[in-house]
Structure formats: C-alpha cells, structure tokens
Backbone as JSON Lines, residues from 0, in Angstrom:
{"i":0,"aa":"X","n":[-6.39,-12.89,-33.04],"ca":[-5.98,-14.18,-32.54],"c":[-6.81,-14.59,-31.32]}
{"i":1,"aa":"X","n":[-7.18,-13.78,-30.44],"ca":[-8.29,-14.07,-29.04],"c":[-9.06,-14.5,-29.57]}
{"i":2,"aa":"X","n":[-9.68,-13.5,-30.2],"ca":[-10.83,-13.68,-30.68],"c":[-11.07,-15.51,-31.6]}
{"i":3,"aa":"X","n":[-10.33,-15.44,-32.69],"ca":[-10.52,-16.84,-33.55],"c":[-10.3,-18.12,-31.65]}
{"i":4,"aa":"X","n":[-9.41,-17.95,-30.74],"ca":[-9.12,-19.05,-29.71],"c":[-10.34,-18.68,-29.06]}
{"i":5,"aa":"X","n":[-11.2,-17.83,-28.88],"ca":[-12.46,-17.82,-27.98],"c":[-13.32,-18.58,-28.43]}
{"i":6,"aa":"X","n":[-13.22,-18.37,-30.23],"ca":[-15.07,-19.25,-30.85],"c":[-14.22,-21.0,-31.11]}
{"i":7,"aa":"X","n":[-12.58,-21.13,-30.83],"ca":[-12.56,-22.18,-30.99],"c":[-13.04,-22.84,-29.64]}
{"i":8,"aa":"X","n":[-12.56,-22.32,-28.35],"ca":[-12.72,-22.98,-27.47],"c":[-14.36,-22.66,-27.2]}
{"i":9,"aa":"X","n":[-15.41,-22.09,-27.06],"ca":[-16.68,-21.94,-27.23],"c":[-17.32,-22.96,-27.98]}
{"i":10,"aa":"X","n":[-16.82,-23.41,-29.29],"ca":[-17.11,-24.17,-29.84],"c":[-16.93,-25.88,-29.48]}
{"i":11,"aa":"X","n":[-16.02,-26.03,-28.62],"ca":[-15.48,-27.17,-27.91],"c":[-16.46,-27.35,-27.19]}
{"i":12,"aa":"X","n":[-16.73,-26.43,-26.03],"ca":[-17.4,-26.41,-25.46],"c":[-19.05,-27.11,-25.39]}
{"i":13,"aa":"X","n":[-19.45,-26.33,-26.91],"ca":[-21.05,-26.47,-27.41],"c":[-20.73,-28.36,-27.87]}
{"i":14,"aa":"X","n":[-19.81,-28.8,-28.53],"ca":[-20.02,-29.92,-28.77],"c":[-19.76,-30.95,-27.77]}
{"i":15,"aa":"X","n":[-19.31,-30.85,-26.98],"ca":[-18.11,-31.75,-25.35],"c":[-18.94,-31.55,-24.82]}
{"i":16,"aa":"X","n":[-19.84,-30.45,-24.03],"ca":[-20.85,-30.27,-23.18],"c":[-21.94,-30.81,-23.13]}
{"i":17,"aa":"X","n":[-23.1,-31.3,-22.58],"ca":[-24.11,-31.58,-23.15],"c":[-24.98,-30.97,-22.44]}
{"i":18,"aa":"X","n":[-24.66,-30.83,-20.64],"ca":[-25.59,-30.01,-19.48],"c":[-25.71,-28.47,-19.95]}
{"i":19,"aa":"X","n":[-26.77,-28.37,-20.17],"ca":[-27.19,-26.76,-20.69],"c":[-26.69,-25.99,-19.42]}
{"i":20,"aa":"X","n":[-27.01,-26.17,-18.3],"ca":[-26.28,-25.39,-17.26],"c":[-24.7,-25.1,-17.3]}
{"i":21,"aa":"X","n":[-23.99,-26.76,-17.31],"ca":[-23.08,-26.4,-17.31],"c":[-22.31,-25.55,-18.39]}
{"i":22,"aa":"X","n":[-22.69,-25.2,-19.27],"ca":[-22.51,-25.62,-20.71],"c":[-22.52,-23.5,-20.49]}
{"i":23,"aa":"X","n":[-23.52,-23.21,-20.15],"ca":[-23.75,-21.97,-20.13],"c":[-22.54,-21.06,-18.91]}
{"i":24,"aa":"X","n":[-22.47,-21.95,-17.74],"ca":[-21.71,-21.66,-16.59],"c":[-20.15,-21.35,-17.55]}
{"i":25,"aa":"X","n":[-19.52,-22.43,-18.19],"ca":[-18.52,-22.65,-18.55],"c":[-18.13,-21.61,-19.55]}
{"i":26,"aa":"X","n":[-18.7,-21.1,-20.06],"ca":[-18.95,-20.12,-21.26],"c":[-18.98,-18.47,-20.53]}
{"i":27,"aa":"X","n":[-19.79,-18.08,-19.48],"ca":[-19.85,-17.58,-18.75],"c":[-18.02,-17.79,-17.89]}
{"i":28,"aa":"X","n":[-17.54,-18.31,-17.24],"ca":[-16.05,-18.2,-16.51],"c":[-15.26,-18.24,-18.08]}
{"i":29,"aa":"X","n":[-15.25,-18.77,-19.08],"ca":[-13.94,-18.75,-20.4],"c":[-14.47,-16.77,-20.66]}
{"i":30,"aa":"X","n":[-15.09,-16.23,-20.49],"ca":[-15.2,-14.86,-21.18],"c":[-14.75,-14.16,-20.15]}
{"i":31,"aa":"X","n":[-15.23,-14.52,-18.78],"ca":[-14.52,-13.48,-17.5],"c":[-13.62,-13.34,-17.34]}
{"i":32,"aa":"X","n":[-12.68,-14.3,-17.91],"ca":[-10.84,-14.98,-17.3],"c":[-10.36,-14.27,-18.81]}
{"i":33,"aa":"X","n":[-11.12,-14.82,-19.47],"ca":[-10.5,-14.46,-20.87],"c":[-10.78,-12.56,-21.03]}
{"i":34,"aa":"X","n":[-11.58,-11.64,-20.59],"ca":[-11.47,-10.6,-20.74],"c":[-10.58,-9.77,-19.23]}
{"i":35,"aa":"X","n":[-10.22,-10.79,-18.15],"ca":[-9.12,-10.34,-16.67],"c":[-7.66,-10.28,-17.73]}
{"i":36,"aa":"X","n":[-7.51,-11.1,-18.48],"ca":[-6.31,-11.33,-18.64],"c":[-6.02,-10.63,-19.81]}
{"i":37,"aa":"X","n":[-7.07,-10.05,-20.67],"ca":[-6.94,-9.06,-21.14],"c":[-6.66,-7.53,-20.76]}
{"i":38,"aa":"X","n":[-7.37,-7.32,-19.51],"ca":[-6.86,-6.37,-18.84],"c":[-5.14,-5.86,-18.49]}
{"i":39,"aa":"X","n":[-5.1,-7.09,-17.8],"ca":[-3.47,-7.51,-17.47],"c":[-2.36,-7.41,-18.24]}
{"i":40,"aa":"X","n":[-2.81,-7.84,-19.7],"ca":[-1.96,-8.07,-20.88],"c":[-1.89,-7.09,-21.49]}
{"i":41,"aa":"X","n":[-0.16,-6.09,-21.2],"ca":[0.07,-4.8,-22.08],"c":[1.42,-4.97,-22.87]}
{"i":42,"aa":"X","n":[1.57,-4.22,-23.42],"ca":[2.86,-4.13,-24.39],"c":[3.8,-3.15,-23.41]}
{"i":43,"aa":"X","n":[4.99,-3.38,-23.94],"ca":[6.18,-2.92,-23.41],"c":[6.21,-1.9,-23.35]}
{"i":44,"aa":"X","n":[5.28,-0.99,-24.44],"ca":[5.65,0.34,-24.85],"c":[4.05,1.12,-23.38]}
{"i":45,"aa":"X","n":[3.09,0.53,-24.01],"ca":[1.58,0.9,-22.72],"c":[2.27,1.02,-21.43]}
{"i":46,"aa":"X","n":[2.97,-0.15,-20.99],"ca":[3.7,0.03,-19.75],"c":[4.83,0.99,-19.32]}
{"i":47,"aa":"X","n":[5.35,1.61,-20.34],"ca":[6.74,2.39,-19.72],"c":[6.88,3.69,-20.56]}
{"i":48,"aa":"X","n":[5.62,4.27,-20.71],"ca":[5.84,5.78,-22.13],"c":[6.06,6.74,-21.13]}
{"i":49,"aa":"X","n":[5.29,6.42,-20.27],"ca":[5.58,7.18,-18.9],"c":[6.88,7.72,-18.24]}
{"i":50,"aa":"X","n":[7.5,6.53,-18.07],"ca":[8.63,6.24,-17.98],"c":[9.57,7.26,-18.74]}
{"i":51,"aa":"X","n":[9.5,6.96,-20.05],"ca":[10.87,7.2,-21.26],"c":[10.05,8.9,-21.57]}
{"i":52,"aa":"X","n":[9.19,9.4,-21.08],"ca":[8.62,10.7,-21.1],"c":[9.29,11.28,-20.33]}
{"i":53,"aa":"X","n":[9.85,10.95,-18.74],"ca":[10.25,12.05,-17.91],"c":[11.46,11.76,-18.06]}
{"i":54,"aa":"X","n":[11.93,10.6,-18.74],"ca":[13.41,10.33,-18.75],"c":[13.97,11.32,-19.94]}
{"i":55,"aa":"X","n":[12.86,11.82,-20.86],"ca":[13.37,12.46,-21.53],"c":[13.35,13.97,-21.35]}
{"i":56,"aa":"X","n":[12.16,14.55,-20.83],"ca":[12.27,15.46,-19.56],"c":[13.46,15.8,-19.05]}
{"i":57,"aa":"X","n":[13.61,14.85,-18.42],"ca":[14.93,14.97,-17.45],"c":[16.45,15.08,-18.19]}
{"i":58,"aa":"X","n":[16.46,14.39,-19.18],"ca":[17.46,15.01,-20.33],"c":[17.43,15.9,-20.74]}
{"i":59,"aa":"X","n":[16.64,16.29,-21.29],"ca":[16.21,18.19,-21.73],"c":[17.05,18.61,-20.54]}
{"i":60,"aa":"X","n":[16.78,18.72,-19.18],"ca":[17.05,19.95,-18.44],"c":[18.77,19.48,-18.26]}
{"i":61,"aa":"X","n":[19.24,18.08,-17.85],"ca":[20.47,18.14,-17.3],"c":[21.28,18.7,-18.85]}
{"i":62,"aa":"X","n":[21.23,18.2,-20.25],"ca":[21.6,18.49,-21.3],"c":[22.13,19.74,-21.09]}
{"i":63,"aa":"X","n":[20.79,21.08,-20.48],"ca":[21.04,22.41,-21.02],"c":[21.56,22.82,-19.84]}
{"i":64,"aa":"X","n":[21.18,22.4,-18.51],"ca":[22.15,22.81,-17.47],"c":[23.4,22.32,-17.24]}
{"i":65,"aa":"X","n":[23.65,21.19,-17.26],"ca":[25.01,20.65,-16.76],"c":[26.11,20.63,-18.06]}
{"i":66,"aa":"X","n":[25.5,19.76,-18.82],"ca":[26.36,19.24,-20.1],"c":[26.82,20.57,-20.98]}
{"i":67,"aa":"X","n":[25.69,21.25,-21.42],"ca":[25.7,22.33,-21.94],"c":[27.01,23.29,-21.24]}
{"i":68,"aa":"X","n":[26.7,23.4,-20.21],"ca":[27.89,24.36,-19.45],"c":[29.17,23.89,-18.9]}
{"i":69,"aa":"X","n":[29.39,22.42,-18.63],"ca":[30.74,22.1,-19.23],"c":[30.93,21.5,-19.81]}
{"i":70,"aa":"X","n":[30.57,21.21,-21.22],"ca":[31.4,21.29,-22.16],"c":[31.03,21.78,-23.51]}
{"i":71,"aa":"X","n":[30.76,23.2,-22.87],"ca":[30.46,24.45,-24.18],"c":[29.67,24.19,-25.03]}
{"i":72,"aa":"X","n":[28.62,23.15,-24.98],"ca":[27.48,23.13,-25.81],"c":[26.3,24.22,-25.98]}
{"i":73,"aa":"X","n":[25.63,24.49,-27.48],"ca":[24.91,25.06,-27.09],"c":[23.31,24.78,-26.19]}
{"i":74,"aa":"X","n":[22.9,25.58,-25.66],"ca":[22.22,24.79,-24.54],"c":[20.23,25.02,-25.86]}
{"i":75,"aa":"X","n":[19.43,23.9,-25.16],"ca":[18.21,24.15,-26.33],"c":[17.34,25.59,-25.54]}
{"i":76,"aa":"X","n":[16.44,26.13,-26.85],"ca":[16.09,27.01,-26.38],"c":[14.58,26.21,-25.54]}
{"i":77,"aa":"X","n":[14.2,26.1,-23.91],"ca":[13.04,25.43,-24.03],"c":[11.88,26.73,-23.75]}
{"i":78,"aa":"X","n":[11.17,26.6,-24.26],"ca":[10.01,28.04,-24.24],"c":[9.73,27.78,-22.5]}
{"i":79,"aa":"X","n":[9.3,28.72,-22.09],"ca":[8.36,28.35,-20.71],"c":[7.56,27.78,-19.84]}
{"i":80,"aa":"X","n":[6.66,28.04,-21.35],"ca":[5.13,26.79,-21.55],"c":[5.52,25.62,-21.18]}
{"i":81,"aa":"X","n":[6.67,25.11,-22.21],"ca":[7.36,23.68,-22.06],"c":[7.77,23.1,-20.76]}
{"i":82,"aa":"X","n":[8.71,24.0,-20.39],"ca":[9.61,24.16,-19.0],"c":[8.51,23.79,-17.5]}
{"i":83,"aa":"X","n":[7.66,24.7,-18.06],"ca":[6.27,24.55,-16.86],"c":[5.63,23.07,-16.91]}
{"i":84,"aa":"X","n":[5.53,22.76,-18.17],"ca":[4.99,21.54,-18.4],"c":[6.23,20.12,-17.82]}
{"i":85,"aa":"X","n":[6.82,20.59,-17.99],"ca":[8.19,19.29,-17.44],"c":[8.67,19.54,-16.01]}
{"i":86,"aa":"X","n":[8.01,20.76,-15.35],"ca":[8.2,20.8,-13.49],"c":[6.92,20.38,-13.58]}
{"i":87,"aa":"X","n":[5.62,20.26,-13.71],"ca":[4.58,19.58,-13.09],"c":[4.58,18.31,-13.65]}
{"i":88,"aa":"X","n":[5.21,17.84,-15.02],"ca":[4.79,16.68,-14.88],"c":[5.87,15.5,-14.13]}
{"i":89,"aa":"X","n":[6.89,16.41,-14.21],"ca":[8.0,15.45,-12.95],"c":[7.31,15.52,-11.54]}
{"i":90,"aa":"X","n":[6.93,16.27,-11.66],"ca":[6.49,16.72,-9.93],"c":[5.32,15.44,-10.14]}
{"i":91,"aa":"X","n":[4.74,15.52,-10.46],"ca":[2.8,14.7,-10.54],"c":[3.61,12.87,-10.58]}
{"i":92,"aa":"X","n":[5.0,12.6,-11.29],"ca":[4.8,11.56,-12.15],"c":[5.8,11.02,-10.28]}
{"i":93,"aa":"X","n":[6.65,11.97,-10.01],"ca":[7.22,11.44,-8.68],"c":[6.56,11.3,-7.26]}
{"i":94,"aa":"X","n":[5.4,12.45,-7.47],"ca":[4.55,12.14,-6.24],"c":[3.41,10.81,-6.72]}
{"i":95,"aa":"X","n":[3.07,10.58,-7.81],"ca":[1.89,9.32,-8.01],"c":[3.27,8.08,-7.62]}
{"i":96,"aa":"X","n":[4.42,7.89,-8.67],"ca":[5.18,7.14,-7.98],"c":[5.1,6.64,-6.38]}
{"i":97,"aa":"X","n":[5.44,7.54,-5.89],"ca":[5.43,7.34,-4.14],"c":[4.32,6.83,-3.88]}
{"i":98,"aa":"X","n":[3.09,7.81,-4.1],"ca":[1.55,7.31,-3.56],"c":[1.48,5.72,-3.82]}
{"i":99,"aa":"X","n":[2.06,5.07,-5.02],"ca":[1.73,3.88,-5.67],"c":[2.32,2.75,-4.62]}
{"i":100,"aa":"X","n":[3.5,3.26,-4.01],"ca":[4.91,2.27,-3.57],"c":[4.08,2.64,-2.27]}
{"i":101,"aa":"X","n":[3.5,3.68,-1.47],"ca":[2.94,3.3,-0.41],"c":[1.95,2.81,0.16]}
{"i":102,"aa":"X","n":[0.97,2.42,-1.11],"ca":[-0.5,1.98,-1.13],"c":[0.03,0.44,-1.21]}
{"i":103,"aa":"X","n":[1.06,-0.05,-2.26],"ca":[1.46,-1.38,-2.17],"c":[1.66,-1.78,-0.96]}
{"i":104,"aa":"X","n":[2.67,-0.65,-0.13],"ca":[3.35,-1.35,0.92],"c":[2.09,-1.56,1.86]}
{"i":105,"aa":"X","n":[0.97,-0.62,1.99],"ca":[-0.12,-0.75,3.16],"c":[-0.86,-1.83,2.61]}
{"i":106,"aa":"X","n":[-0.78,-2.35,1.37],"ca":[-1.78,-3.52,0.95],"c":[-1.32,-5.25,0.97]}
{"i":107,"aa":"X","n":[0.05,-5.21,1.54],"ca":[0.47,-6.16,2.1],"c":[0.52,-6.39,3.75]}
C-alpha cells in the first residue's frame, strides 16, 4: 500500500511540477518523511513482545512459588537453564527500563 501511494504521489508530482529543481527537491523530502514515518510506524505486537515476555516470566515464577503453594497446585518443573534465563532477562529488561525513563527525563 506505501509503496502503490509513493508512485501515486511521485507521479503527481512529475506531471503538476514543471521546475526540474523543484520537482527533484520535492521528491527528495516525499521519500525522507515517507521512510521517518516508516520508522515510527509499528504494530502492537513489535511494540510490547517485550512486555508480554517478562509478564510471562513473571507468571512462571509467582504460579510455582506463591499460587502453587497455596493452593496445592502442582508447581512446573522449570530446568535451570530456563530459570537463569528469566533472572537476567528480568534483571536486563528492568534495568534498560529505568536507563530509558532517565535518559527521557534528562532529555527534557
């Protein structure tokens, strides 16, 4: 869909225009703006896997510690490997958190 609205508006352009400068300038800012806002533009899921990763993390452990032990569930078996992998990546995902919220706050 970008793509077909880029060669339409490009094409506007080549016929509406007639100053080769401008004509080139204008073409030049529609691809810069048009590939910023591509940057910018993510899906719900790009933005928050992160997110619903440690949230699920974090279920794993309260599940087998808390829930599990009152109210007699059996608790999951998590291997070590795993276990290791879900203290560093909580650890990494809460300290970049912070770093993020204090670089904002110093950039205002």
């Amino acid at each position: 869909m970008r793509k077909e609205f880029e060669k339409e508006i490009l094409n506007i352009i080549d016929e509406k225009i007639q100053d080769e400068e401008l004509k080139k300038d204008l073409k030049k800012d529609l691809v810069k703006h048009l590939l910023a806002l591509e940057l910018v533009e993510h899906s719900w899921l790009q933005k928050n896997w992160r997110p619903l990763v440690m949230i699920s993390f974090a279920g794993m452990i309260v599940y087998n510690y808390v829930f599990s032990s009152i109210f007699g569930f059996t608790p999951m078996e998590i291997p070590n490997e795993v276990f290791q992998v879900i203290k560093v990546g909580l650890g990494f995902y809460v300290t970049g958190r912070t770093v993020e919220k204090i670089m904002a706050l110093k950039g205002r």
